[in-house]
C-alpha positions as CSV (number, residue, x, y, z in Angstrom):
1,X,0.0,0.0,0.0
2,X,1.4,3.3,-1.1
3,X,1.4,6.0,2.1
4,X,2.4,10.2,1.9
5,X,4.6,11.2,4.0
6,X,5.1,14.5,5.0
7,X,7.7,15.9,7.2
8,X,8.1,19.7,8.3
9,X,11.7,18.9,8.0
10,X,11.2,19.0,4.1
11,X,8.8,21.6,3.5
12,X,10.2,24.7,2.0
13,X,7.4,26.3,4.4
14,X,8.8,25.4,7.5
15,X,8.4,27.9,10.4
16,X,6.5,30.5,8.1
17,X,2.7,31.7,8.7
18,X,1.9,29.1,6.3
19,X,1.7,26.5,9.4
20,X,-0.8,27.8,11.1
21,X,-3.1,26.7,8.4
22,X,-1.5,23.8,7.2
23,X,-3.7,20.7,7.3
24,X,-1.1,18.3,9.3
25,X,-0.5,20.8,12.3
26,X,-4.7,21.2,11.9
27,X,-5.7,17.8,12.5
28,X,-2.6,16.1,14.8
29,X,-0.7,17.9,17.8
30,X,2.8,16.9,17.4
31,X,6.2,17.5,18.3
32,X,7.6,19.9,15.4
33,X,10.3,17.1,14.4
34,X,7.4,14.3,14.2
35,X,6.6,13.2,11.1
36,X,3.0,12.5,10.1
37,X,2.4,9.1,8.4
38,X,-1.3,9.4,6.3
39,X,-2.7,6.1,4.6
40,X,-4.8,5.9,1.2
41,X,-7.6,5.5,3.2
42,X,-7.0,8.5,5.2
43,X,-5.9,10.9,2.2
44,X,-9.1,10.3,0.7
45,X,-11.1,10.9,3.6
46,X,-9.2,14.6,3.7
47,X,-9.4,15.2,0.7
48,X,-12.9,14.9,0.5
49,X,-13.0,17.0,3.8
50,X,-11.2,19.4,1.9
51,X,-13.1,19.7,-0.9
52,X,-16.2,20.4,0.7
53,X,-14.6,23.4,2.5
54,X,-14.2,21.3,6.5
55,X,-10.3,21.4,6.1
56,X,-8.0,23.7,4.4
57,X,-5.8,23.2,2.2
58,X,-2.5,21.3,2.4
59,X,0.4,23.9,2.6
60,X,3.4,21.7,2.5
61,X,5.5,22.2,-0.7
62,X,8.8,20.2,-0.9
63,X,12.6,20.9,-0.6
64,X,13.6,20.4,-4.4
């Protein structure tokens, strides 16, 4: 099964406003160096949260 990760650690982002609206500091309270593991499942279920306006948007954009 094929999972996103997404690490603060790798988002070009990282200690910018854009966190405070980011969907992974939105839905889990986590230590800033935690990683947040989100199954297919899950990833569908946000983004249909997201879709319908209940989430925002995911902010994370990746070191290149």
């Amino acid at each position: 099964m094929k999972t996103l990760s997404i690490s603060c650690d790798d988002c070009v982002m990282v200690s910018t406003q854009a966190c405070d609206g980011c969907v992974v500091s939105f839905i889990c309270d986590r230590e800033p160096d935690d990683a947040v593991i989100v199954d297919a499942a899950q990833e569908r279920a946000l983004r249909a949260l997201g879709a319908v306006g209940l989430l925002p948007p995911l902010l994370h954009q990746a070191c290149s």
